[in-house]
C-alpha positions as CSV (number, residue, x, y, z in Angstrom):
1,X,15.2,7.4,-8.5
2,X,15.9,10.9,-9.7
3,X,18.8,13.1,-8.8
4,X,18.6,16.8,-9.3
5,X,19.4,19.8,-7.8
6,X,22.1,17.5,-5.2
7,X,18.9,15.9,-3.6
8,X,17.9,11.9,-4.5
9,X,13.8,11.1,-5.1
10,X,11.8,8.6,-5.5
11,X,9.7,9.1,-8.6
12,X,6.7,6.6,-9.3
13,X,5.1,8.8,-11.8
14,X,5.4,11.4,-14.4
15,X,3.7,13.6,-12.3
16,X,5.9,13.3,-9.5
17,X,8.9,14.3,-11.9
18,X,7.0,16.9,-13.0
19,X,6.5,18.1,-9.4
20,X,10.2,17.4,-8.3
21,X,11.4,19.8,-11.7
22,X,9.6,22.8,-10.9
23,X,10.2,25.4,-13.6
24,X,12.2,23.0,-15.8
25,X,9.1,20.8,-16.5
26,X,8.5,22.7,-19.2
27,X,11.9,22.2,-21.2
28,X,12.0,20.1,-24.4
29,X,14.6,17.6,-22.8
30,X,12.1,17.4,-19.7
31,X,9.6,16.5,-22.5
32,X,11.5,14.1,-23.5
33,X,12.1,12.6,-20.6
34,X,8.3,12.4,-19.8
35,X,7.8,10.8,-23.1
36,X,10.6,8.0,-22.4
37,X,8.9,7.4,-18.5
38,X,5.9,6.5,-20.1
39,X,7.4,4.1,-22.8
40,X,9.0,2.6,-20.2
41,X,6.4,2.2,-17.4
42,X,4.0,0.8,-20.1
43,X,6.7,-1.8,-21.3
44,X,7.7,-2.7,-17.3
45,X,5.0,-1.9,-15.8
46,X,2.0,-4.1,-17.1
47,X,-0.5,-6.2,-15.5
48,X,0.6,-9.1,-18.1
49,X,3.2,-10.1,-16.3
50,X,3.4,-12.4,-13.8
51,X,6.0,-12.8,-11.3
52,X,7.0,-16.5,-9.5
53,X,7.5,-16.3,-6.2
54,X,10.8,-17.4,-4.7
55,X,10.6,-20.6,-2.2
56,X,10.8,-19.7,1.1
57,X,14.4,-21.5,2.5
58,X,14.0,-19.3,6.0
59,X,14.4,-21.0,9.4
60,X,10.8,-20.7,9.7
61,X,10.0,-22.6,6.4
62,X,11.1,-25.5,8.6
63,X,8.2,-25.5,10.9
64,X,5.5,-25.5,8.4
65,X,6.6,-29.1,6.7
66,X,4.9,-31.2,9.8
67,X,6.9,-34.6,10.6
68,X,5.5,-37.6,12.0
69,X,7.9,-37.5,14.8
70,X,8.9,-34.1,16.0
71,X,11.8,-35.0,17.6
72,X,13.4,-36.5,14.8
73,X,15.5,-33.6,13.9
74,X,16.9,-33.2,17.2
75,X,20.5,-34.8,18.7
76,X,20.8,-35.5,22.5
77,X,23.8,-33.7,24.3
78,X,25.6,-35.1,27.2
């Protein structure tokens, strides 16, 4: 996210920053900052790493695991 001029953007890029600064992209501390975005999206941003998945504890996880007997989960009301 980049804040600047009182308005919040989403930035994925340098050229996006670049786009969002206008006449400032040309500054040395905008240089900088270009610099630093690219340090950082080479260190985050690689294809190396690989991301586990987080097991699915939803309601609807529930209906995938397939009982012998359907109705063993269920309580009878009277």
């Amino acid at each position: 996210m980049m804040y600047y001029k009182n308005i919040a953007t989403c930035c994925l890029s340098v050229k996006d920053v670049k786009s969002r600064l206008g006449s400032a992209k040309f500054l040395d501390s905008s240089k900088n900052l270009y610099k630093w975005m690219e340090e950082m999206m080479e260190k985050f941003d690689s294809a190396g790493i690989e991301m586990e998945g987080r097991a699915d504890t939803s309601f609807a996880s529930e209906a995938l695991i397939e009982n012998e007997n359907p109705t063993a989960n269920t309580r009878m009301v009277t």
